[in-house]
C-alpha distance (Angstrom), angle and dihedral (degrees) to the residues before:
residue distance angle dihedral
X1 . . .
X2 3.95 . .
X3 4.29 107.0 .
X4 3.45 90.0 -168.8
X5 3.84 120.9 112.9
X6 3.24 132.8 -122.3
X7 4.08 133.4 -145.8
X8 3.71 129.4 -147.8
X9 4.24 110.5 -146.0
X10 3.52 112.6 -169.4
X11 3.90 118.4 -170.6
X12 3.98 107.3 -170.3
X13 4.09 94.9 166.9
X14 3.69 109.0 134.1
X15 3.62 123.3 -151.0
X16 4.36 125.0 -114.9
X17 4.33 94.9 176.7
X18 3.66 100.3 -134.0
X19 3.86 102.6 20.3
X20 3.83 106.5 36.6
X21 3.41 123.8 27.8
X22 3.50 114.6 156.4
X23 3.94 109.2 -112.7
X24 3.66 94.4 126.7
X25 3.85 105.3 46.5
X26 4.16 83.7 40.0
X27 3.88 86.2 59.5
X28 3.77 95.3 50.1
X29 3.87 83.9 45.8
X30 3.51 94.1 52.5
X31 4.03 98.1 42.8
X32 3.65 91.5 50.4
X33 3.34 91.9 51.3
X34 4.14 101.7 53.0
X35 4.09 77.3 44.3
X36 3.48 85.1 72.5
X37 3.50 106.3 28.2
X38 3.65 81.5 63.6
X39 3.77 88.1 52.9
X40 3.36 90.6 61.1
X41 3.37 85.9 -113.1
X42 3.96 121.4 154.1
X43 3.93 103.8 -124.6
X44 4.09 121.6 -154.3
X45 3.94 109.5 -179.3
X46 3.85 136.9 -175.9
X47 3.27 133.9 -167.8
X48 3.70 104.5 -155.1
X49 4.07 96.0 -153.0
X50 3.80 88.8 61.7
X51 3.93 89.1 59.9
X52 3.41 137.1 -107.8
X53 3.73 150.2 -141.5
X54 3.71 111.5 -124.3
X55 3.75 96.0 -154.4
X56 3.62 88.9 56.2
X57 3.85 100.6 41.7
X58 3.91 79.1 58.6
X59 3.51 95.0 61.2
X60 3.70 95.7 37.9
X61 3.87 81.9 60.3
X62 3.70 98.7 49.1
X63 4.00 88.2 52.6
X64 3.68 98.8 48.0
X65 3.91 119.5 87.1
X66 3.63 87.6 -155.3
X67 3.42 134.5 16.4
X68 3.92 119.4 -163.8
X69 4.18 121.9 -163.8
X70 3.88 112.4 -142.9
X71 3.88 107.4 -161.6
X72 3.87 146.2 147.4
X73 3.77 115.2 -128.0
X74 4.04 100.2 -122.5
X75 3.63 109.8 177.6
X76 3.89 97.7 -7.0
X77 3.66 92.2 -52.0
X78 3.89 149.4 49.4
X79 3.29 115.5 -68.2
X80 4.06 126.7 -76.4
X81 3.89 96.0 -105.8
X82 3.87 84.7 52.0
X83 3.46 83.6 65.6
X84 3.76 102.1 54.7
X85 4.02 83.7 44.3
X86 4.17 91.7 63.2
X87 3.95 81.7 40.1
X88 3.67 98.0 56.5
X89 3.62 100.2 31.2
X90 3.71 103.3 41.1
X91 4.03 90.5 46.2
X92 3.48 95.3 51.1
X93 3.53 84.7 51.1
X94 3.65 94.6 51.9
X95 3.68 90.7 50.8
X96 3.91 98.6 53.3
X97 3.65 84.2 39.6
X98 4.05 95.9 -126.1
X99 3.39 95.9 125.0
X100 3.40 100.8 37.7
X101 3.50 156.2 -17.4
X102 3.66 117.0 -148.1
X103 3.57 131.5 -21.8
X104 4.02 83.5 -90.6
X105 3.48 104.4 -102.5
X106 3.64 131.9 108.2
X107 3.70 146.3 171.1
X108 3.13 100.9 -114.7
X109 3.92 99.9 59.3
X110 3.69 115.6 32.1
X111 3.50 95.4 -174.4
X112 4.25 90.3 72.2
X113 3.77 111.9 98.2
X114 3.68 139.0 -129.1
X115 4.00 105.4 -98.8
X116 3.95 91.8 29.6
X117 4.07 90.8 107.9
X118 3.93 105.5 87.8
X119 3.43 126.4 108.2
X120 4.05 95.2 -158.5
X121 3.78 92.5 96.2
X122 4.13 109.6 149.8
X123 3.89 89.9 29.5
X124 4.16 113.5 113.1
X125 3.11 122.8 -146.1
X126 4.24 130.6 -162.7
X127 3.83 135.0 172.3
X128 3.64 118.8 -143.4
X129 3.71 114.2 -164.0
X130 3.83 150.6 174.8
X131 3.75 122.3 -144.1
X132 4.08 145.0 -178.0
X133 3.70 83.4 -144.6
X134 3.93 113.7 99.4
X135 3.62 109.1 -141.0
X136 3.64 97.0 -112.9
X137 3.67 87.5 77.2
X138 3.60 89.4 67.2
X139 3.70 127.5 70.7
X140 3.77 95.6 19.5
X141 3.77 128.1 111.1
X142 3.80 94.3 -155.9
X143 4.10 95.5 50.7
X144 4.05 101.2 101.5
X145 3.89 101.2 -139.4
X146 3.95 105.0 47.7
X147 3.96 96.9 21.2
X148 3.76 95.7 -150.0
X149 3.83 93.2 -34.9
X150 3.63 118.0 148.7
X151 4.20 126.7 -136.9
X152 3.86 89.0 -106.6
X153 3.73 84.0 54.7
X154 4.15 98.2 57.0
X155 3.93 92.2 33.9
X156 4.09 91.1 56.5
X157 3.32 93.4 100.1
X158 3.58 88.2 66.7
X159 4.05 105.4 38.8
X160 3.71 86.3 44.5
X161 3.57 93.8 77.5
X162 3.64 89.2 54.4
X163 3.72 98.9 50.2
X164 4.19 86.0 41.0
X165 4.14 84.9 67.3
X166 3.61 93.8 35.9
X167 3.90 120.4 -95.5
X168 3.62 136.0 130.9
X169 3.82 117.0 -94.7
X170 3.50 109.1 -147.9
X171 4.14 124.7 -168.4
X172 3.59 120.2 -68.9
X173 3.58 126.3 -109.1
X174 4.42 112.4 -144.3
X175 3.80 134.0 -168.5
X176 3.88 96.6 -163.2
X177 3.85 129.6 -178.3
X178 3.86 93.8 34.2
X179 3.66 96.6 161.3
X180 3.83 102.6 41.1
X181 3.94 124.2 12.0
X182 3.61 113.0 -11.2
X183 3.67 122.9 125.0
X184 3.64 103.5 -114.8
X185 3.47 100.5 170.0
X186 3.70 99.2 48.7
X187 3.69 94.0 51.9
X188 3.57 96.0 45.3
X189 4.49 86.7 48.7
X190 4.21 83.6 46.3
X191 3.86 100.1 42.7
X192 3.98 90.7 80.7
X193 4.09 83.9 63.0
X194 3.29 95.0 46.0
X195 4.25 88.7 60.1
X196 3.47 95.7 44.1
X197 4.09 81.9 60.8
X198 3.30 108.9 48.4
X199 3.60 87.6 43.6
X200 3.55 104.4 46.5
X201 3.90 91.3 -125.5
């Protein structure tokens, strides 16, 4: 049996020709992925705009040890087709009962919790993403729009799914300011660091 581990890279940036192309999150993609190539990793990737079978992105899911979501932040959260990804996928999951089975609770023991169902225990799980946002907006009490909110706050929609069905949620990685003065190409050269931390590589 094969002991070596195997990494999930999902690409969910959706094209706008002219405004949006997809440089950026395809340069994240990329450097996580000769991350852990060089880990000796085995790496599966989709990008979600190409298309998908749901069926299969299930299984892709269940192989990976860790699964990692690369994604700009368009409107205060992944894009649309991201959406009907986590729709798709985590349904069809639901229905063959690989993800999950349940949301956890039952009547017989009160005590179990909503979101103790999934059956993706052991898996990690991180979100990557690119923002307009400078980071001082974040993490602040006095900055108007996220009133002392943190990034793992706004992206819970997204790593909830994850910890719904069971995985590890590890701490986000964020390329902020892309369209004024962030420092692109220092986050890009430091996001290989930030991997090998959250997962102890």
């Amino acid at each position: 049996m094969s002991t070596t581990k195997k990494v999930l890279l999902i690409n969910t940036h959706l094209t706008y020709p002219g405004w949006s192309e997809g440089t950026l999150n395809a340069s994240f993609h990329q450097k996580a992925k000769d991350f852990f190539l060089a880990n000796n990793f085995e790496v599966v990737e989709t990008k979600v705009e190409d298309g998908y079978n749901a069926e299969e992105e299930v299984e892709k899911h269940l192989e990976a040890d860790i699964i990692v979501l690369q994604t700009p932040i368009n409107w205060f959260g992944a894009p649309w087709i991201y959406k009907k990804y986590v729709d798709d996928v985590f349904n069809s999951g639901l229905q063959s009962a690989k993800f999950l089975v349940g949301d956890g609770r039952t009547r017989e023991d009160a005590t179990k919790q909503y979101g103790t169902g999934g059956k993706m225990q052991g898996k990690k799980f991180m979100v990557s993403s690119t923002w307009n946002a400078p980071a001082a907006s974040f993490d602040d009490p006095n900055q108007v729009l996220f009133e002392g909110r943190s990034t793992a706050d706004a992206l819970i929609q997204i790593t909830s799914n994850y910890r719904f069905c069971g995985a590890d949620v590890v701490a986000d990685y964020n390329c902020f300011d892309i369209f004024k003065d962030g420092d692109i190409v220092g986050t890009l050269e430091n996001y290989p660091e930030h991997l090998k931390k959250v997962f102890s590589l």
